[in-house]
MARFIGU-301018 format. One record per residue (C-alpha): residue in one letter; x, y, z; residue number from 1. Coordinates in nm, 2 decimals. Layout:
residues N
@resn->A, x->X, y->Y, z->Z, resi->NUM
...
//
This chain:
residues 318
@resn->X, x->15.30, y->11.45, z->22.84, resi->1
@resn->X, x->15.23, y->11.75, z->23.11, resi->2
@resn->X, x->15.64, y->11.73, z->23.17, resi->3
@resn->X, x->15.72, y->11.73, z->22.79, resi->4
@resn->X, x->15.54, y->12.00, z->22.70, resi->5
@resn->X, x->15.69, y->12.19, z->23.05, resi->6
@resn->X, x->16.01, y->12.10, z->22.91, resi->7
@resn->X, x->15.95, y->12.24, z->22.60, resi->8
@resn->X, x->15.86, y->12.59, z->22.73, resi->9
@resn->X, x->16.18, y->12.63, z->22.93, resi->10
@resn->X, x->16.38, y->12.50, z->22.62, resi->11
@resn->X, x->16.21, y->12.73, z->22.43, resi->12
@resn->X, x->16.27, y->13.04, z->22.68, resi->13
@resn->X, x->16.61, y->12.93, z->22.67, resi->14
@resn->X, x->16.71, y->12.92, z->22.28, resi->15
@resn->X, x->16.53, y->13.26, z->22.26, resi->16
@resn->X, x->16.74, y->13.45, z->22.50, resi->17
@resn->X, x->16.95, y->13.66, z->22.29, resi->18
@resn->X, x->16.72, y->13.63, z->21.95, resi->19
@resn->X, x->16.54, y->13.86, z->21.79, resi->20
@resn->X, x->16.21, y->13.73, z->21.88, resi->21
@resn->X, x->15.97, y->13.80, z->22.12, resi->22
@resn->X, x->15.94, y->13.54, z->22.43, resi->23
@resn->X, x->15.60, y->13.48, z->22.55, resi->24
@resn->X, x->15.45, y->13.23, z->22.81, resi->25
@resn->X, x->15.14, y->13.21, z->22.95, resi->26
@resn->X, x->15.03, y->13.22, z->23.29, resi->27
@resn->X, x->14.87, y->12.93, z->23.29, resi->28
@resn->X, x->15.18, y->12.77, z->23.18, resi->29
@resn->X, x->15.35, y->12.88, z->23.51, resi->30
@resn->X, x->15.14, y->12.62, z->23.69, resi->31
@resn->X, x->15.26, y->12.32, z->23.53, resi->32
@resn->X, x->15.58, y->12.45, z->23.57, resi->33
@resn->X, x->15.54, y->12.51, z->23.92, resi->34
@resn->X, x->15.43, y->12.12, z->23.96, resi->35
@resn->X, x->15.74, y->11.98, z->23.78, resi->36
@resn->X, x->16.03, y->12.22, z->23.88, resi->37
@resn->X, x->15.92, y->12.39, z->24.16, resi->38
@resn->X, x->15.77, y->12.79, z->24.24, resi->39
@resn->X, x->16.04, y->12.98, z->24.24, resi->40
@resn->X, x->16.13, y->12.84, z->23.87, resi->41
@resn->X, x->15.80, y->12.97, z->23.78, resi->42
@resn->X, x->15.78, y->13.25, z->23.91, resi->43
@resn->X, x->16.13, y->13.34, z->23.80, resi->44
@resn->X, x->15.97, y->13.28, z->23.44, resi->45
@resn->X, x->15.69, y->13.51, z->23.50, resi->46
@resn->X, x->15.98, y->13.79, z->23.54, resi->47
@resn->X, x->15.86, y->13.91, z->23.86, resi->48
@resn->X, x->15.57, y->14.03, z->23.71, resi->49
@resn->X, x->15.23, y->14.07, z->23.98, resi->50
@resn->X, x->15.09, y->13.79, z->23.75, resi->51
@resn->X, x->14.75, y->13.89, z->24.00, resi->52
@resn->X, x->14.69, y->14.18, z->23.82, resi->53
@resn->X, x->14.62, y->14.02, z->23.51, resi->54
@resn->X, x->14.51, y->13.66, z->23.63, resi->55
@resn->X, x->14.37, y->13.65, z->23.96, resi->56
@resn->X, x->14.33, y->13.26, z->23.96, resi->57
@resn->X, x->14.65, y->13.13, z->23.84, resi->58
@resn->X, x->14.81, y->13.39, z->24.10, resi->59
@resn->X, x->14.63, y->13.23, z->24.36, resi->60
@resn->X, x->14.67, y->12.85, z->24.23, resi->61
@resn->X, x->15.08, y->12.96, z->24.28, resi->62
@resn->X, x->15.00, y->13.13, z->24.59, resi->63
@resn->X, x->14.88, y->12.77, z->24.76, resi->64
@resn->X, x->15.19, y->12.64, z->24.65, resi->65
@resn->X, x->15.38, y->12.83, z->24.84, resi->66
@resn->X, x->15.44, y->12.64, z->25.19, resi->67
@resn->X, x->15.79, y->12.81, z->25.33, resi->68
@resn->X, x->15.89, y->13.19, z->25.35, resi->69
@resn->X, x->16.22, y->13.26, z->25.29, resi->70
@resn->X, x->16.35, y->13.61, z->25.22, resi->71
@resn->X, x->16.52, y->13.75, z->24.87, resi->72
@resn->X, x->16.34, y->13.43, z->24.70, resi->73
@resn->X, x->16.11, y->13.52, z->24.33, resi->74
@resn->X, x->15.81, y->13.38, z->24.64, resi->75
@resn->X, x->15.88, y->13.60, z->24.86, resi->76
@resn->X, x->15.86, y->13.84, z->24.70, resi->77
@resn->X, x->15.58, y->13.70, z->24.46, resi->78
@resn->X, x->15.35, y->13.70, z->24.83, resi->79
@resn->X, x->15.46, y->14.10, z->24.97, resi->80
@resn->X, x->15.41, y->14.25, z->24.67, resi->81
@resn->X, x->15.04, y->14.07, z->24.62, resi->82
@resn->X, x->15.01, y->14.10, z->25.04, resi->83
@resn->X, x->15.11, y->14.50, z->25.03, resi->84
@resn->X, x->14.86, y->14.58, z->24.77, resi->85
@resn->X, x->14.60, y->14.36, z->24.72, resi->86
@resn->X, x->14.33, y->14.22, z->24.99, resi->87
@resn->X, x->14.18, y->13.89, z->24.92, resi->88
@resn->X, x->14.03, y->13.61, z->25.17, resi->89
@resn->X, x->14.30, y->13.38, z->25.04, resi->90
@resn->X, x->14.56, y->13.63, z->25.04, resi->91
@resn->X, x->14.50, y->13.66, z->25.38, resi->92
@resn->X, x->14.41, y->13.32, z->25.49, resi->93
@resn->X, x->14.81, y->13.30, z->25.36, resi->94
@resn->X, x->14.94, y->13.58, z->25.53, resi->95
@resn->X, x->14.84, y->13.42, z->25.83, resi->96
@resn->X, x->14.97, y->13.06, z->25.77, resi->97
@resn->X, x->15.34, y->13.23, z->25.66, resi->98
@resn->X, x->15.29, y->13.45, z->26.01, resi->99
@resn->X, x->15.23, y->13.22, z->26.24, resi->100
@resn->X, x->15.51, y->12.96, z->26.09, resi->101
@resn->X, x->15.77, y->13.24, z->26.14, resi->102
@resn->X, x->15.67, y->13.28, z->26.48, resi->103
@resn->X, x->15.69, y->12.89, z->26.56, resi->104
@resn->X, x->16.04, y->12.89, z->26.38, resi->105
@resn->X, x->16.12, y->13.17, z->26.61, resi->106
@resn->X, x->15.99, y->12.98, z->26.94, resi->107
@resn->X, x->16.19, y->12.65, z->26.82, resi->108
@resn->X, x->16.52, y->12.88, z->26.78, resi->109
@resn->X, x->16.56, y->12.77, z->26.41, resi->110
@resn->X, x->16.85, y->12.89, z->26.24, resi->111
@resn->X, x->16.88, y->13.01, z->25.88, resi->112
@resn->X, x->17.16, y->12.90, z->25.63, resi->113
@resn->X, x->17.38, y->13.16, z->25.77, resi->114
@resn->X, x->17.33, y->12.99, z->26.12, resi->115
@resn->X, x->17.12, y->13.36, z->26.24, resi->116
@resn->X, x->16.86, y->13.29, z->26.44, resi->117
@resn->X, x->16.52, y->13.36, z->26.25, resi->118
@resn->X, x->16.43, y->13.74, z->26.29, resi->119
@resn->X, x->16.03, y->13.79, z->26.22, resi->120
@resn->X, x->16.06, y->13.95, z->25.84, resi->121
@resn->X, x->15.97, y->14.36, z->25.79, resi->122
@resn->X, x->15.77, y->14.21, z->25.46, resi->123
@resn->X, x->15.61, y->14.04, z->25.66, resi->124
@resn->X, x->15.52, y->14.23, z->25.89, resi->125
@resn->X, x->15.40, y->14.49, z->25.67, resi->126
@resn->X, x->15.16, y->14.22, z->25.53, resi->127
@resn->X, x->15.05, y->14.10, z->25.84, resi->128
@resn->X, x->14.93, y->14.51, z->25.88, resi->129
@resn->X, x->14.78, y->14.57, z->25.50, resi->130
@resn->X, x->14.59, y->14.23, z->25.59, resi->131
@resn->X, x->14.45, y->14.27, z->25.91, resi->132
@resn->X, x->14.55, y->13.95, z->26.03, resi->133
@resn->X, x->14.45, y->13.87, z->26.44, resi->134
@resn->X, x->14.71, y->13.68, z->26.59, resi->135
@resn->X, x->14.76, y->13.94, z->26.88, resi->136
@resn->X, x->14.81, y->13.66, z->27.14, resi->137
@resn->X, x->15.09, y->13.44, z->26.88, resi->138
@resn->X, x->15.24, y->13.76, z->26.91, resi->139
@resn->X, x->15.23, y->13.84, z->27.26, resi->140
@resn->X, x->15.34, y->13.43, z->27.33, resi->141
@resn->X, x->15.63, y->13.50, z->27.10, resi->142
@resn->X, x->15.78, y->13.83, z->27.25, resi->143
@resn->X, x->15.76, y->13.67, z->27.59, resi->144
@resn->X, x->15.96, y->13.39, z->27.46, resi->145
@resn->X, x->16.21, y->13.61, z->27.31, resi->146
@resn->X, x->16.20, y->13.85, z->27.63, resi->147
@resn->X, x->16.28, y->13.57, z->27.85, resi->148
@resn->X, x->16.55, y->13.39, z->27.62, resi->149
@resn->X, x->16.75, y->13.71, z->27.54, resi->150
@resn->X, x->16.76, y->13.69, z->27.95, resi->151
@resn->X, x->16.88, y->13.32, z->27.95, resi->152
@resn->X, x->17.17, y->13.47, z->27.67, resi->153
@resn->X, x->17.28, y->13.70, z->27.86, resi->154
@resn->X, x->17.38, y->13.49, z->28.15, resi->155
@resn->X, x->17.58, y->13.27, z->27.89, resi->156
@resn->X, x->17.81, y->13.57, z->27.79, resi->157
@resn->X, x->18.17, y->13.42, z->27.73, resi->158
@resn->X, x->18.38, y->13.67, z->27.98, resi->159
@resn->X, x->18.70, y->13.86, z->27.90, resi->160
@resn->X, x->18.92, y->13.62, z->27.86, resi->161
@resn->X, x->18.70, y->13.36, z->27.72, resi->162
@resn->X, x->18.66, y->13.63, z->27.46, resi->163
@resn->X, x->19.03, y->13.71, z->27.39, resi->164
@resn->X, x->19.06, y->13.45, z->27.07, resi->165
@resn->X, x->18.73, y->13.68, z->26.92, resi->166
@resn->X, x->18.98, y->14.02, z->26.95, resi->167
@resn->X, x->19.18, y->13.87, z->26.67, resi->168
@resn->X, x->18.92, y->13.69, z->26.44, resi->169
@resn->X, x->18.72, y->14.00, z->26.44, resi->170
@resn->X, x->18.43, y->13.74, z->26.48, resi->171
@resn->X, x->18.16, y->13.81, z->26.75, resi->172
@resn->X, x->18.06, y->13.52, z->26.98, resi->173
@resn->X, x->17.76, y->13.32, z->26.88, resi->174
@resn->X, x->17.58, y->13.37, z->27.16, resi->175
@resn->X, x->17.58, y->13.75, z->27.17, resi->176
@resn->X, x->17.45, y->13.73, z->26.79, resi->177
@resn->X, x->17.18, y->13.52, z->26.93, resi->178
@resn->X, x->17.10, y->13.77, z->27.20, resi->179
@resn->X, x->17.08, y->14.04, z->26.99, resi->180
@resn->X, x->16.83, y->13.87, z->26.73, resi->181
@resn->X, x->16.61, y->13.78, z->27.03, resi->182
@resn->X, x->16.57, y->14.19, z->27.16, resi->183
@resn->X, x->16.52, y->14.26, z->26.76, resi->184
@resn->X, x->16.26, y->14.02, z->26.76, resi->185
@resn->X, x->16.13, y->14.19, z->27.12, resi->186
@resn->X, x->16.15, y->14.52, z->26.94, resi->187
@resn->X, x->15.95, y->14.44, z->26.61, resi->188
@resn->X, x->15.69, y->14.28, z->26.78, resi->189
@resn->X, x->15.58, y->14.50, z->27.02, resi->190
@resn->X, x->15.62, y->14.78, z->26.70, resi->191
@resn->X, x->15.39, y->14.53, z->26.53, resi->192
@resn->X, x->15.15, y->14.52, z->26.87, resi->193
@resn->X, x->15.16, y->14.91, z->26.84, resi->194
@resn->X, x->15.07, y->14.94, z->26.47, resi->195
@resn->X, x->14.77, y->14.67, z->26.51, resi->196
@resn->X, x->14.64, y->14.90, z->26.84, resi->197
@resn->X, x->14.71, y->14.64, z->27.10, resi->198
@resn->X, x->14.65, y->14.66, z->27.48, resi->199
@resn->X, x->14.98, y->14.52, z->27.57, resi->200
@resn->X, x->15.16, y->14.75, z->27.36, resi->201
@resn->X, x->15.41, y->14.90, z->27.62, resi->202
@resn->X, x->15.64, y->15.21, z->27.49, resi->203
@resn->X, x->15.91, y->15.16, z->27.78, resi->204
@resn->X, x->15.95, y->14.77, z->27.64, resi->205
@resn->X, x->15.97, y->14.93, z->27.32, resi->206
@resn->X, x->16.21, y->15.16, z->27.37, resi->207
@resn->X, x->16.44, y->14.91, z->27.59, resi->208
@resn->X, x->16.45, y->14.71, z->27.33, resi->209
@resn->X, x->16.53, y->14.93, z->27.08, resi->210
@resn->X, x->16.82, y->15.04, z->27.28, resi->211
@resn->X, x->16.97, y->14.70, z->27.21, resi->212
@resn->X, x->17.00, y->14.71, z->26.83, resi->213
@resn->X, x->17.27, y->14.86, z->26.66, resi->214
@resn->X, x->17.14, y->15.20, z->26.50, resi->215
@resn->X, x->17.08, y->15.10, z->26.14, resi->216
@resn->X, x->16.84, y->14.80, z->26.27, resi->217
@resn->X, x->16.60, y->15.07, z->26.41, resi->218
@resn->X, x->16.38, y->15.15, z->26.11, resi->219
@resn->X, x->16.21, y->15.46, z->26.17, resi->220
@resn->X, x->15.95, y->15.39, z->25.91, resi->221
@resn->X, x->15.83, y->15.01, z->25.90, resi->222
@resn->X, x->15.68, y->15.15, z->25.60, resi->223
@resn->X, x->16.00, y->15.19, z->25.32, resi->224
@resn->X, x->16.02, y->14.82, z->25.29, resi->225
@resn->X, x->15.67, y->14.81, z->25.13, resi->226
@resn->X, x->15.61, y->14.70, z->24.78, resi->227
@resn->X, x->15.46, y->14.90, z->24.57, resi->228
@resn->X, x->15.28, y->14.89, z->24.19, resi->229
@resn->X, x->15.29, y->15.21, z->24.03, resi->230
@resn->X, x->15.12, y->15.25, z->23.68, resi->231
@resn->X, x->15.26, y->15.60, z->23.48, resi->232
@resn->X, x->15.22, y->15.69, z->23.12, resi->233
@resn->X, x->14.96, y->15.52, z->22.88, resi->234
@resn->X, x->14.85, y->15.57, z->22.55, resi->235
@resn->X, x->14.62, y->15.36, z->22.33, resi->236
@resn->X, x->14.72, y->15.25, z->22.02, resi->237
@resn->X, x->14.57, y->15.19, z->21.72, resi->238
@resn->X, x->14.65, y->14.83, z->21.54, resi->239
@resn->X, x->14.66, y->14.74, z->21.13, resi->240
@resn->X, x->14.51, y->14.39, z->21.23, resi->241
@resn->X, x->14.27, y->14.25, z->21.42, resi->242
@resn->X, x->14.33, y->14.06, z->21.73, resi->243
@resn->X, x->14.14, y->13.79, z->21.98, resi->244
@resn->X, x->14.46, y->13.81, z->22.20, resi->245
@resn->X, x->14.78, y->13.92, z->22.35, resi->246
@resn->X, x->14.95, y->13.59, z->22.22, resi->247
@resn->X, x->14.81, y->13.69, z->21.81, resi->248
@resn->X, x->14.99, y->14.02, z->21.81, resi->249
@resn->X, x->15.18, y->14.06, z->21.54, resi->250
@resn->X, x->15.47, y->14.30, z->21.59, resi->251
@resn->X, x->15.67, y->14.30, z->21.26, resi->252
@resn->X, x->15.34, y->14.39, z->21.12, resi->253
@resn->X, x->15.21, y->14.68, z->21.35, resi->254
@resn->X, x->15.45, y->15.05, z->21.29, resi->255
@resn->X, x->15.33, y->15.13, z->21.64, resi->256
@resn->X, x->15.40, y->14.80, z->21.83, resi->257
@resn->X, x->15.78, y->14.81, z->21.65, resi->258
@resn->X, x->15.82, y->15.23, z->21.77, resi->259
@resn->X, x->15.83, y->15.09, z->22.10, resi->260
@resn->X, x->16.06, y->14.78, z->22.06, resi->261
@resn->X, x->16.31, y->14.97, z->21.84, resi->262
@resn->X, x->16.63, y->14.92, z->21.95, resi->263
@resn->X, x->16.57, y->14.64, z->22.18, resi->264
@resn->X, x->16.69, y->14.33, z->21.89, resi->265
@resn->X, x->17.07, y->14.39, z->21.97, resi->266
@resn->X, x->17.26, y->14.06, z->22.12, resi->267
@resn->X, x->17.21, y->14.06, z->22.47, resi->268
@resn->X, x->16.88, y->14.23, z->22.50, resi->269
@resn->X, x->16.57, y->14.12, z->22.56, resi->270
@resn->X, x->16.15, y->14.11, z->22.44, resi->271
@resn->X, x->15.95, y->13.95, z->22.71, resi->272
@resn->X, x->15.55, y->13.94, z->22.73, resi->273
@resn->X, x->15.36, y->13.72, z->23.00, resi->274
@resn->X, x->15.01, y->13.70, z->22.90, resi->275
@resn->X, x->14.63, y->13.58, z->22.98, resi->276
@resn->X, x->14.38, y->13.64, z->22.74, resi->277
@resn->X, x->14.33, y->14.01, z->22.67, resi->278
@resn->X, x->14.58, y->14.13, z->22.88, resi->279
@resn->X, x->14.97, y->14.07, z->22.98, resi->280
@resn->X, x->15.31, y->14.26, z->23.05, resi->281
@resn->X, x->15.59, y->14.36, z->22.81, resi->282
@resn->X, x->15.95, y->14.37, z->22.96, resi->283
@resn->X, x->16.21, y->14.53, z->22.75, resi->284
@resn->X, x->16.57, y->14.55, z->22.82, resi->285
@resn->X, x->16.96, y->14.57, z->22.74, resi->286
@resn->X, x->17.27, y->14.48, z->22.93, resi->287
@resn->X, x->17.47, y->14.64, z->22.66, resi->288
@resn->X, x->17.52, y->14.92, z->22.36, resi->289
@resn->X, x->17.31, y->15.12, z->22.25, resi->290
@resn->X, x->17.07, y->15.09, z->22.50, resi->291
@resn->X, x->17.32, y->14.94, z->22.76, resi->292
@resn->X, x->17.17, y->14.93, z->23.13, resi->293
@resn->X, x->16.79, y->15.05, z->23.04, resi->294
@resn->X, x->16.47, y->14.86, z->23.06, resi->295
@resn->X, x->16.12, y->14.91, z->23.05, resi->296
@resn->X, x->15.79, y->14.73, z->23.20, resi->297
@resn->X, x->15.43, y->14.75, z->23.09, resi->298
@resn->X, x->15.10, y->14.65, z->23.12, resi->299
@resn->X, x->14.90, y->14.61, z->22.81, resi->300
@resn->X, x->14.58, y->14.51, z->22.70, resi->301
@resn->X, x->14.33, y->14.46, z->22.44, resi->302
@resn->X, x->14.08, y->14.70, z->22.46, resi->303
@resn->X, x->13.90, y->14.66, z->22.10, resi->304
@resn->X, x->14.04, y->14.40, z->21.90, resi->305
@resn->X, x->14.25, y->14.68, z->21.68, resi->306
@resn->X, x->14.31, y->14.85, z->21.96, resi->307
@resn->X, x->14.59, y->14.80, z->22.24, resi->308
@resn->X, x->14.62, y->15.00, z->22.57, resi->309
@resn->X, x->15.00, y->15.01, z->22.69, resi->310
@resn->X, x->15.08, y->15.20, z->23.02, resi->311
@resn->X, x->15.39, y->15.24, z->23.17, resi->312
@resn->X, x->15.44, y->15.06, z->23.50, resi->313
@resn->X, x->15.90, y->15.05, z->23.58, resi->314
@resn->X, x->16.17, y->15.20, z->23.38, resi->315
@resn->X, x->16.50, y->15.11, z->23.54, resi->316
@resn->X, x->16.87, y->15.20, z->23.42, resi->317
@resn->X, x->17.24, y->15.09, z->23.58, resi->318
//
């Protein structure tokens, strides 16, 4: 029955694409969803909203789910942008499960689907700092296995005319790709040892290392890759009816509600609203004409039951 009914709310997010109506799922509905198809599918059907903000339990029930950390994923980022702004036990307790598995698939020389050895994540690392997480000595066991590799690499260096063939395929030998991730690994470690205040932090490491990386991998600021929520303009607005909920809201019967919609029920737009209770999000957007390349994100919520608070949180154009 639970798989039917999960069915039926991606059928129904499907059909509704380019109507005129409004899709809505709960978040609660994410979980099931989650169970039968995965947590990237759910999350991808949350919209990248930070479903924590308006349902603290359901973000957490997805956040247990999630056993792997792979970058550019809808988890991935799902765990940063909770991690960079929101501290929680469990949050945390995560933070240092995803850590300490990116440093063992780092020690084991695991490769990712582009055959690149792992490099420890600047998301991640970020989270590991907004979370206080104490795993100085994973660290410290990791950059000593790096150190040491990157030494073993370097002794495997194809010479000149072992690398003759490379000077017409353009392509750069495996093992000097290798050697390079291992020094970046060196280098944002010890910056992670520095920015958590550790004894063995050692500038001259730090800087040797950095003198290994090509100049666009030295990232002055750890900080730009940080996720950030941002809320800007609200207003409260008065309703015609009476509502217990986000999911009763009646649009084609509220003047106010349709003001802000207006021009968003052309093909190829779309009315989105994730919602718990009292409170949700509203995406609205257009790929094309009139309002071709714009889109807007809010929080809303009910405040009285004739009364909705909307406030502005993205507004995005290409």
């Amino acid at each position: 029955m639970k798989i039917l009914q999960t069915i039926g709310i991606l059928i129904f997010l499907n059909l509704s694409v380019n109507s005129q109506e409004i899709q809505r799922i709960n978040t609660k509905d994410l979980i099931s969803v989650s169970t039968e198809f995965g947590l990237d599918s759910a999350l991808h059907l949350s919209g990248g909203f930070p479903i924590y903000r308006i349902d603290s339990i359901t973000a957490l029930d997805l956040l247990d789910k999630m056993i792997t950390y792979t970058r550019y994923t809808p988890s991935e980022y799902f765990f940063n942008e909770m991690a960079h702004n929101w501290t929680n036990e469990k949050v945390k307790f995560k933070t240092q499960n995803l850590a300490l598995l990116q440093l063992n698939e780092i020690k084991s020389k695991k490769r990712d689907k582009y055959n690149n050895l792992i490099v420890l994540d600047d998301k991640l690392i970020i989270s590991i700092i907004k979370q206080e997480i104490q795993i100085e000595q994973q660290l410290i066991s990791c950059y000593n296995f790096c150190d040491s590799l990157s030494d073993c690499q370097k002794k495997e260096f194809p010479n000149f005319f072992q690398r003759i063939p490379n000077a017409f395929t353009g392509e750069t030998p495996l093992i000097i790709e290798d050697y390079k991730a291992s020094h970046e690994n060196c280098y944002k470690i010890m910056r992670l040892l520095g920015e958590l205040k550790s004894d063995y932090f050692d500038p001259k490491k730090y800087k040797y290392h950095k003198s290994k990386l090509r100049p666009y991998e030295r990232d002055k600021d750890i900080f730009r890759f940080e996720e950030h929520y941002r809320e800007y303009d609200s207003a409260l607005v008065n309703l015609n009816g009476n509502y217990n909920s986000i999911n009763e809201l009646d649009f084609s019967k509220e003047p106010e509600l349709q003001k802000i919609i207006k021009g968003f029920n052309e093909d190829k737009c779309w009315k989105f609203i994730l919602q718990n209770g009292r409170r949700g999000f509203l995406a609205l957007g257009c790929q094309f004409a009139p309002l071709s390349g714009f889109g807007v994100q809010y929080k809303i919520e009910l405040i009285d039951r004739n009364k909705l608070l909307i406030v502005i949180i993205d507004e995005w154009i290409s």
